[in-house]
C-alpha positions in Angstrom: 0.0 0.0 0.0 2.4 2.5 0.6 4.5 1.7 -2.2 1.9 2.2 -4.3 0.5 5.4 -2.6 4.2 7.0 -2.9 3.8 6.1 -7.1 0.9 8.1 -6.8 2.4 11.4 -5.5 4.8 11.3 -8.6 2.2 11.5 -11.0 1.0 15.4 -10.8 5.1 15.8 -11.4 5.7 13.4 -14.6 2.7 14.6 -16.5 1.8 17.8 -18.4 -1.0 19.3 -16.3 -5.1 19.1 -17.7 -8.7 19.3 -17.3 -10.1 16.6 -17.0 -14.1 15.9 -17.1 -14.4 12.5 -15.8 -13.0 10.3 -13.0 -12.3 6.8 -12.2 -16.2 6.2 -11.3 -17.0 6.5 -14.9 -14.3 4.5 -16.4 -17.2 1.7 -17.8 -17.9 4.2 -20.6 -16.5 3.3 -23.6 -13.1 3.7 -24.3 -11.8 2.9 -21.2 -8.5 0.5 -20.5 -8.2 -2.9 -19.9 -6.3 -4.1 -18.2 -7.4 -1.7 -15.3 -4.7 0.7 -15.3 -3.4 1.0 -11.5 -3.4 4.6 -11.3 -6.3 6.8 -14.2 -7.6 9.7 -14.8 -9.9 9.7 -17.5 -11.0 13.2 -19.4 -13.2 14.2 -22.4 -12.7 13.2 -25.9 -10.6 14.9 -27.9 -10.2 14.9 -32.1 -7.8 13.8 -33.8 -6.2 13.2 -37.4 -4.1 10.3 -36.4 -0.7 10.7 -34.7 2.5 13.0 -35.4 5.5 11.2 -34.5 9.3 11.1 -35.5 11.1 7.9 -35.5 14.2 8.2 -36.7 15.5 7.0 -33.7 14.0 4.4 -32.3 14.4 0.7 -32.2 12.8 -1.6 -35.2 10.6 -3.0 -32.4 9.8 0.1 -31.1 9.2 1.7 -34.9 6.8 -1.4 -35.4 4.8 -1.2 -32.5 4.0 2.4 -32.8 3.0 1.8 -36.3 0.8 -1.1 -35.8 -1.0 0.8 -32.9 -0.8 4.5 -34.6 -0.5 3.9 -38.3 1.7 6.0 -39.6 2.7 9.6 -39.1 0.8 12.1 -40.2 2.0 15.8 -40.1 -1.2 16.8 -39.3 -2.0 14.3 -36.3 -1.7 14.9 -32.4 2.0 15.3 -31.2 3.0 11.5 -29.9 6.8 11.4 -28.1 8.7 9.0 -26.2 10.3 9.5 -23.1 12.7 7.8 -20.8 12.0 9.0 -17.0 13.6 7.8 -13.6 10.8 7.9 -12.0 9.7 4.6 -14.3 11.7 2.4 -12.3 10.5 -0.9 -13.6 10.7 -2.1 -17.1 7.1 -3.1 -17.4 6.1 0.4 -16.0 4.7 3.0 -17.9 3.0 6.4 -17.9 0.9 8.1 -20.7 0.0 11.2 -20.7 -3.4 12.0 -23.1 -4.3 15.5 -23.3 -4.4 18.7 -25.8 -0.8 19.1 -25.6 -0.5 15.7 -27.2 0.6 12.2 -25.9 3.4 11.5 -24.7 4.7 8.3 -23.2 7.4 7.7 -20.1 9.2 4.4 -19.8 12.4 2.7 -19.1 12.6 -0.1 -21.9 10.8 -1.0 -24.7 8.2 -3.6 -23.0 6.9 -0.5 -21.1 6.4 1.1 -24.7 4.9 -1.5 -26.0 2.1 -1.6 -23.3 1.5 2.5 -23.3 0.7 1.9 -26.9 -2.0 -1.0 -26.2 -3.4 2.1 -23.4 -3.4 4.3 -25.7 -5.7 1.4 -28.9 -8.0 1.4 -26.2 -8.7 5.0 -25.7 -9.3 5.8 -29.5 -12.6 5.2 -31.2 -13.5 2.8 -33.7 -12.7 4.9 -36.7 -10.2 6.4 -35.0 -11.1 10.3 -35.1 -10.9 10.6 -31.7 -9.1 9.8 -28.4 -9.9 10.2 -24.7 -7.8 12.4 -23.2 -6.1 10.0 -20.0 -3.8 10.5 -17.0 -2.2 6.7 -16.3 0.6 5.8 -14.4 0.4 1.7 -14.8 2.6 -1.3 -13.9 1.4 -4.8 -13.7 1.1 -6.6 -10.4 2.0 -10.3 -11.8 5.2 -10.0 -13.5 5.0 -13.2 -15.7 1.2 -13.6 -17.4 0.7 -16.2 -19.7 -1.3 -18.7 -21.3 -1.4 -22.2 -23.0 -1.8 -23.3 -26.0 -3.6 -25.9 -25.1 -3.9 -27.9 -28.9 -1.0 -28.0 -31.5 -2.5 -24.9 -33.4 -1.9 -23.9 -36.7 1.4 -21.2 -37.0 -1.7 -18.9 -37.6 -3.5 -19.5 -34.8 -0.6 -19.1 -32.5 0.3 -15.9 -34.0 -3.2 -14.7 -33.4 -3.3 -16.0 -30.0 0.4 -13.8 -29.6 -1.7 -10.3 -30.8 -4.8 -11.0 -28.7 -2.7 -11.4 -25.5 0.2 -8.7 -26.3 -3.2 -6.5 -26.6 -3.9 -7.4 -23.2 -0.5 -7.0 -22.1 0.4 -10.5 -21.1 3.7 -11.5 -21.7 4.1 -15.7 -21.9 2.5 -18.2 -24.2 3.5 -21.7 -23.7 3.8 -24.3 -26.7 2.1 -27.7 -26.2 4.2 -30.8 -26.0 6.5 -31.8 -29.0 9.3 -34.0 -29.3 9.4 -34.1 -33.1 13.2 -32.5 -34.7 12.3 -33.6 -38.1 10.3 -30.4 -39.1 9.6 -29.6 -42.4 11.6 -26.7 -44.3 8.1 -24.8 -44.1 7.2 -26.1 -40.5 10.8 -24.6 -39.4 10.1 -21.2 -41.2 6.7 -21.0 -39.6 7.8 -22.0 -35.9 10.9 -19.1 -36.7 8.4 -16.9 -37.5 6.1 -17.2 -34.8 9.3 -17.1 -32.5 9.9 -13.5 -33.7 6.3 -12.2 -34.0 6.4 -12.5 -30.2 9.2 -11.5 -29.4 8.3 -8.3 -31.7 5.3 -7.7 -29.2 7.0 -8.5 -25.9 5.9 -12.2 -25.5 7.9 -14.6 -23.9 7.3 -18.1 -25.3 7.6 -21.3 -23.7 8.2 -24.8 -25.5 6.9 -27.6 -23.7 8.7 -30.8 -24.5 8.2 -34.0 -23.2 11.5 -35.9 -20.9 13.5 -37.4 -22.7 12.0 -38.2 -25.9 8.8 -40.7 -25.3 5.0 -39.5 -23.8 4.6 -40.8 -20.8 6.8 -44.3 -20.8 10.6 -42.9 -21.3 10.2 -40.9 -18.5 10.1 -43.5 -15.8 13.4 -43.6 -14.1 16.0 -44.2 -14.4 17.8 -42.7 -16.7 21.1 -43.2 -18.7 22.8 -41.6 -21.0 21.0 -42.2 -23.7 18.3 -40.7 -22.6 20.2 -37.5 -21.8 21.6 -37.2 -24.9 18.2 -37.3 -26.7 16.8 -34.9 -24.2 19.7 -32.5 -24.9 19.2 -33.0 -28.5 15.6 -32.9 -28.7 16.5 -29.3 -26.7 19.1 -28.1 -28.8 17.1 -28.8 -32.0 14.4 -26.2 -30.6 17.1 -23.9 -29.7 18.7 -23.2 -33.1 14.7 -22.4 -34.0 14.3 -19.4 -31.7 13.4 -20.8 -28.6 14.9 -19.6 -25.4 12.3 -21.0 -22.5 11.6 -25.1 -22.0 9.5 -26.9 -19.9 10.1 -30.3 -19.0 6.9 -31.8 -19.0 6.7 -34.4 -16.1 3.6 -34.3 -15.6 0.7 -37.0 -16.4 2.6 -40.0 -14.8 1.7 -41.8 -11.8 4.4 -42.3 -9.2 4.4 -45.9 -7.0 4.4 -46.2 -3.5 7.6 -45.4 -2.3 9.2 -44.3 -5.1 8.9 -40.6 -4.3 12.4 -39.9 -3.7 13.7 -41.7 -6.3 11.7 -40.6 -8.8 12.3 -36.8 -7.4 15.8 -37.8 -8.0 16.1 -38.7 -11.4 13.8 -35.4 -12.8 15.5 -32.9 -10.7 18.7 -34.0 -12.2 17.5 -34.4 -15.8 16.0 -31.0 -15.4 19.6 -29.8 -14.3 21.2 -31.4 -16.9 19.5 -30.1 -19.8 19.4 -26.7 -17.9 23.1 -26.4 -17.8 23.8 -27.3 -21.7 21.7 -24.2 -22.9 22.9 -21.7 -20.3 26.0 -23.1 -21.8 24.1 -22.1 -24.9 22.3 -18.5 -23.8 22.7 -17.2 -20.5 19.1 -16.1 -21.8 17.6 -19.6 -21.7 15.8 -20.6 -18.9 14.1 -23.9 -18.1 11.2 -24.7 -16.1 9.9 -28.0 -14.5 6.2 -29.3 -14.6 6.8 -32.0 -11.5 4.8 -35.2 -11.2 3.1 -34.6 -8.4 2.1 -31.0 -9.7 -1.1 -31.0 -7.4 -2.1 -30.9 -4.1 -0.6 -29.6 -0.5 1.7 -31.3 1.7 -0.6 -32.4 4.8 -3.4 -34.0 2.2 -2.4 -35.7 -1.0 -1.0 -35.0 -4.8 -2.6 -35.8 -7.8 -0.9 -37.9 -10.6 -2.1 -39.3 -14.0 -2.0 -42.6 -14.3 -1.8 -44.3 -17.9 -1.9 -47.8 -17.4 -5.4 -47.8 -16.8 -7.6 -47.0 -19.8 -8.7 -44.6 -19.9 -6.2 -43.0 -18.0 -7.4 -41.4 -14.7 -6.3 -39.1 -12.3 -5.2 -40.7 -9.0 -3.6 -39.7 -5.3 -0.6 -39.5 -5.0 0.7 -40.6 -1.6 1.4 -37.5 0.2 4.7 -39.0 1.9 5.7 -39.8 -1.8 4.8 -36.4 -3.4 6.7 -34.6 -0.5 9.9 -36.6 -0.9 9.5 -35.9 -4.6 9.5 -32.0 -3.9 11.9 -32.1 -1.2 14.5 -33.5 -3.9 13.6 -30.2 -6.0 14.4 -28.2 -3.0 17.9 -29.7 -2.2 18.6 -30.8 -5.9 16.9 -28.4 -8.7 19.1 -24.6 -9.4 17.2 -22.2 -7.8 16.3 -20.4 -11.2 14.2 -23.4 -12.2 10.3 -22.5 -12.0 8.4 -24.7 -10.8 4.5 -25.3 -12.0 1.8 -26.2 -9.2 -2.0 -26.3 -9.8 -3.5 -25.6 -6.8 -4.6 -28.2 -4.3 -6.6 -30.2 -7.0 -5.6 -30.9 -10.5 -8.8 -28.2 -11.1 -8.8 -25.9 -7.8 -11.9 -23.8 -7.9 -10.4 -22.0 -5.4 -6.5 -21.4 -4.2 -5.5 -19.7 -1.0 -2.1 -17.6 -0.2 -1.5 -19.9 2.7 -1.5 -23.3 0.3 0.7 -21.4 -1.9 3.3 -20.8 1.0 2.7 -24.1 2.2 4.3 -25.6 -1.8 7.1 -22.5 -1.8 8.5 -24.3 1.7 8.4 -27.0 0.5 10.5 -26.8 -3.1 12.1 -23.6 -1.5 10.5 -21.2 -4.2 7.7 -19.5 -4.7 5.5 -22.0 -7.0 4.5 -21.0 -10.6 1.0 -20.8 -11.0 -0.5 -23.1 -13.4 -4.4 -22.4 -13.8 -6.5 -25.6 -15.2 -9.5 -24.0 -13.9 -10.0 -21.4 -17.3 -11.2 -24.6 -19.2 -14.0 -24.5 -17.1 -14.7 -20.9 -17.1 -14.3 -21.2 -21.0 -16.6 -23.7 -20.7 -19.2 -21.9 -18.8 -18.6 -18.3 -20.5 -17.4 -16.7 -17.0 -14.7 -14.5 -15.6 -12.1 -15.7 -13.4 -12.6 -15.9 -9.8 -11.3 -17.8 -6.7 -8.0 -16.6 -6.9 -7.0 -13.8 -4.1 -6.4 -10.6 -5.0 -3.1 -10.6 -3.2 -1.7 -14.0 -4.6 1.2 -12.5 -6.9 3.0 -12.1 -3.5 2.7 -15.6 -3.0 3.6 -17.3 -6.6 6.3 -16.3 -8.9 3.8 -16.3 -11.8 0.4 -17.4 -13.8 -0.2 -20.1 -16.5 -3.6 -20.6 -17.6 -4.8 -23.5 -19.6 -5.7 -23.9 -22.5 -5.9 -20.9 -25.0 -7.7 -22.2 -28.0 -10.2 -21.3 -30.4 -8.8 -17.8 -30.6 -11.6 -16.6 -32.9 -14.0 -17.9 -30.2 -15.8 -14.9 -28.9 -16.8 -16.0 -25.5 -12.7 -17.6 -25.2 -11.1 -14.3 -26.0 -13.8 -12.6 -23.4 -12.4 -15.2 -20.6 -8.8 -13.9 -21.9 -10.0 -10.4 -20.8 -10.9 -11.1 -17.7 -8.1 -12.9 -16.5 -5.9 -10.7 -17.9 -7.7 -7.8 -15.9 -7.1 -9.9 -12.8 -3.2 -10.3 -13.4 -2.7 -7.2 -14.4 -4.3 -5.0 -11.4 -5.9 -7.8 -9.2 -6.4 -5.5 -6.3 -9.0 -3.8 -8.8 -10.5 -6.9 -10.2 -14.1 -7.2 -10.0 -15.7 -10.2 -11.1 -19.2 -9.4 -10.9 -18.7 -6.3 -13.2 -16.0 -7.7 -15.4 -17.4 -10.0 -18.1 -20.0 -6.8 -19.5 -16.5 -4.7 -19.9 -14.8 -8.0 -21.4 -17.7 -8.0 -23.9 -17.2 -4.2 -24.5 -13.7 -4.9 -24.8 -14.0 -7.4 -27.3 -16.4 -6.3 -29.5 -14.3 -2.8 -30.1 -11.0 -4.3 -30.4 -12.2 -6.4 -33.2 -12.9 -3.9 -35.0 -10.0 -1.5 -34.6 -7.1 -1.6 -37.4 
């Protein structure tokens, strides 16, 4: 709180004074911002002849994002400049500044740009001759956002997916699981080019291979060598195409009684192994672990999948075996590791900060939120809820699953709302959220 409230007393000094004629109380009339902006003023509407900007020296990223947001200069337009200010002291900060003087936006890198400019889509009209005039100051409250894909899309879809969320200023989207390295010439270009596309909007992505090369079988311990080596080159292969972040996928398997430990063992070490060979690679890379028992709380039970039933089924896990699992990624797994967790249920309608702590202590890090629960929200056409409004300061991120159908109307509304909640959760209001999703949704389709 006081953070926040010291923010607040820097605004009136970072941005050109104005007038403005309506307050946060009437920021459900259209165009307002979603994500809820932490600090807004909002003011009347102004016209405008598009935007009057010089870019001769900014980034190509920078140069593309304005453009794809702005269009492209016009002498005539309102005055648009970027600014670097100390008083941004985050990269994913930003202030804009909407008023008769012009806009103008304040960052410190190019992410913060990159979400001004998805502030400032949202504030123009739908043919674009006019802008509300806006006072933000804005940062987000979950630093890592993301989503799933949760089928093997086409190259298309994922690149739609990628604008729909960089609109909403999320920043992760996480590939499904593939072990193939025998990708067409085309399949190569089109994976490439998704790569960039998202890193052109600020998206990290996230390939989710399976351990070491087989679904589920090969990734029973133990392990040898060979098994390392084709996990390393399954890897590798994904590298040279643009990828940077990997999941090991250990998820969906079924550990036996008193096997916890060892089985711990063996993934925490894999998970190292393949770790160190692309650090060795990037210092950029970083490699994440989706754990077998990736459900439940330490007093209760976990939740495994067990696939030599069929179908498969989801069981309990022992909780004396999922805890000697996890205690091996405590002692064993490199700290920069993230670490998925679902809740206390494979599906957790609800999640508290205190079962959240209970997981960091015992893998000694904060877990990585991994939300099942939007398939059913998807499936029922509602907002998020059951997730505290405090509970980024209790996991290191957000995962939801599954993003697909991304021309489905009522799945890009549930997008909206969950990307209001990670955004500025303290704000989030569920009961109020889904009208402004449809709002949202409806307008932004029809913007350039």
């Amino acid at each position: 709180m006081t953070e926040r409230f010291i923010r607040g007393l820097s605004v009136a000094f970072l941005l050109p004074a104005c007038i403005f004629a309506a307050s946060n109380a009437r920021a459900e009339n259209w165009p307002f911002v979603l994500p809820t902006p932490q600090e807004v003023t909002y003011g009347s509407m102004m016209n405008t002849a598009g935007f009057n900007y010089d870019s001769s020296t900014w980034s190509t990223k920078v140069r593309g994002l304005v453009t794809e947001v702005c269009g492209a200069s016009n002498p005539g337009g309102c005055p648009l400049s970027i600014l670097t200010s100390a008083t941004i002291d985050q990269d994913q900060m930003y202030a804009l500044s909407v008023s008769s003087l012009g806009v103008k936006i304040y960052k410190r890198a190019d992410v913060g740009i990159a979400y001004a400019l998805q502030s400032l889509r949202c504030l123009r009209t739908l043919d674009g001759t006019q802008v509300k005039c806006a006072s933000i100051r804005d940062w987000p409250s979950f630093q890592v956002r993301g989503m799933i894909s949760g089928t093997v899309t086409p190259e298309g879809g994922k690149v739609n997916w990628i604008n729909q969320m960089a609109g909403l200023k999320m920043n992760l989207f996480m590939f499904p699981y593939s072990n193939r390295t025998d990708l067409s010439p085309q399949e190569r270009t089109a994976y490439t080019g998704v790569v960039t596309h998202a890193g052109n909007h600020c998206m990290r992505l996230l390939a989710q291979l399976g351990l070491p090369a087989g679904y589920p079988d090969a990734r029973i311990p133990p392990f040898d060598q060979a098994d390392y080596d084709e996990m390393i080159r399954i890897y590798t292969y994904y590298y040279n195409l643009g990828a940077r972040e990997f999941t090991n996928g250990l998820d969906d398997m079924y550990i036996p009684g008193g096997r916890g430990a060892n089985w711990g063992y063996y993934h925490c070490l894999a998970t190292n192994t393949v770790r160190k060979v692309m650090k060795a690679l990037s210092p950029s890379c970083v490699v994440w672990m989706t754990p077998t028992p990736y459900a439940g709380l330490p007093t209760t039970h976990y939740w495994g999948h067990d696939t030599s039933v069929n179908p498969p089924v989801d069981r309990q896990i022992l909780a004396a075996d999922g805890n000697a699992y996890l205690r091996q990624a405590r002692s064993m797994l490199n700290t920069d590791v993230p670490i998925h967790w679902t809740g206390p249920d494979v599906f957790s309608p609800s999640v508290t900060n205190a079962q959240a702590d209970a997981i960091a202590k015992m893998i000694g890090r904060a877990p990585f939120f991994w939300d099942n629960d939007v398939i059913t929200w998807e499936t029922n056409k509602q907002p998020l809820t059951g997730r505290p409004p405090d509970f980024w300061q209790h996991v290191s991120g957000y995962l939801g699953n599954k993003a697909y159908g991304y021309d489905d109307l009522s799945k890009q509304k549930v997008l909206v709302t969950i990307a209001d909640y990670l955004w500025n959760p303290e704000a989030y209001n569920s009961s109020t959220i889904w009208d402004k999703a449809c709002t949202y949704v409806a307008s932004q389709r029809q913007l350039p």
